[in-house]
N, C-alpha and C positions, 0 to 999 in steps of 0.2 A: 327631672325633666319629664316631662306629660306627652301618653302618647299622641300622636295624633288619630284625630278619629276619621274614619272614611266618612265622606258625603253619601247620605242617603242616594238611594239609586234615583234617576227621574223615571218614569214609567214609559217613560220613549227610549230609553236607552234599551241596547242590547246587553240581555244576560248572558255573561257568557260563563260564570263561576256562580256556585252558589251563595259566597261572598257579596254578590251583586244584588243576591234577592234582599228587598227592606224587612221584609219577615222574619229572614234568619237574622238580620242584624237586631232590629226590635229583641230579638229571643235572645239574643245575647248579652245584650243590656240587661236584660230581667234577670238572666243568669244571676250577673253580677249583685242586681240588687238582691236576692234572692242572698247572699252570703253574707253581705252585709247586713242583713235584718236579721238571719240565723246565728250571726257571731255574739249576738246578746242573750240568745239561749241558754237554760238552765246547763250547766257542765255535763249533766248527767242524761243529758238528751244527745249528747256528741253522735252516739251509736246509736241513738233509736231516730227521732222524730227528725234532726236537725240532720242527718245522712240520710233519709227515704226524700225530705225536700231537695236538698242539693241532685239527690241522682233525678228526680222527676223533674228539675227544672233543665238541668240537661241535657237532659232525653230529647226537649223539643228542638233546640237549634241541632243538635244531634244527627235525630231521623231527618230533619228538613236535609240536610247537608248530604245524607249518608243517599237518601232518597233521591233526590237531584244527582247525584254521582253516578247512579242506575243505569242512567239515560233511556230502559222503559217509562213509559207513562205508568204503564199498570205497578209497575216494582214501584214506582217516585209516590202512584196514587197511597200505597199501601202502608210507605212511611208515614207518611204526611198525616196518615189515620192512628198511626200509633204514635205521634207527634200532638195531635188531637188529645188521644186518650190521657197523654201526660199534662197536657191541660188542666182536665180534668182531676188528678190524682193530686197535681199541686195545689187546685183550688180547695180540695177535701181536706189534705193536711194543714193549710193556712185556715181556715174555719176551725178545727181541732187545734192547733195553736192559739189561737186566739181565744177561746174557751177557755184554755187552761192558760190564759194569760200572760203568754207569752209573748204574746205584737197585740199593738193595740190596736182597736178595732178599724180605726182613720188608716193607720200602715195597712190592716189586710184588704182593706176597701179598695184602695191603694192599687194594691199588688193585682188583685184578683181584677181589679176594669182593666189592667193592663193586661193580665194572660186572656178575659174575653175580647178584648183587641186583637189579639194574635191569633187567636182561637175562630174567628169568622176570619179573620184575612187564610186562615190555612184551610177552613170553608170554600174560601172563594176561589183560595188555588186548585182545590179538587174539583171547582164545578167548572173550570177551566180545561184540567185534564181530561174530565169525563166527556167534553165536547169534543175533544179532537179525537176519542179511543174509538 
C-alpha cells in the first residue's frame, strides 16, 4: 500500500506547521531521491562519500523544520542559512560523484537544478524574514 502524499501547500493557505512549508516538502523528496541514487554506489563508499551525501541532504529539510520550530525569526533566519550551506555541500559532493563516476552526469544535473530550486526558495524565505526583523 502507497503512502499517500500531502498536497502541496497553496501560497494563500496558513502555515501553521512546518509540514506545511513546500520547501521542506520539496527537501524531502530530494532526501529520498538522494538515497536512491546513493544505493548504486560503490560498497565501499558506504562510510565515506555515500554517508556525508545522505547527512547533507538531511540537514536541509532538517534545519528548515528545526528552524521554524524556534518561532524567532532571527533563530528560524540562522537555520535556514545552515540549510542553505547544505545545499551547497550536497552540490560539491554530487560533482565529486560524478567525477569519479558514480551518477551519471544527466542524474547529477538532475539532482543539483533541484537543490538550486530549493536553495533560492530558502533565499526567498530569508529575505522574507529579514523584512519583518
Amino acid at each position: 500500500m502507497q503512502k499517500q502524499e500531502k498536497p502541496l501547500t497553496n501560497e494563500n493557505a496558513k502555515i501553521k506547521d512546518f509540514r506545511d512549508l513546500i520547501i521542506w516538502q520539496r527537501s524531502v523528496k530530494l532526501v529520498c531521491k538522494i538515497y536512491e541514487t546513493t544505493k548504486k554506489f560503490p560498497k565501499d563508499e558506504r562510510f565515506g562519500l555515500v554517508l556525508q551525501i545522505r547527512r547533507a541532504s538531511i540537514s536541509i529539510p532538517s534545519n528548515i523544520a528545526e528552524g521554524f520550530a524556534r518561532k524567532g525569526n532571527k533563530e528560524y533566519r540562522r537555520f535556514l542559512y545552515i540549510s542553505l550551506g547544505s545545499c551547497a555541500e550536497l552540490i560539491t559532493q554530487l560533482v565529486i560523484s560524478s567525477n569519479l563516476e558514480y551518477i551519471r552526469e544527466e542524474e547529477m544535473d538532475e539532482l543539483i537544478d533541484e537543490i538550486e530550486q530549493i536553495s533560492k526558495m530558502i533565499m526567498s524565505l530569508i529575505k522574507k524574514i529579514d523584512e519583518n526583523l
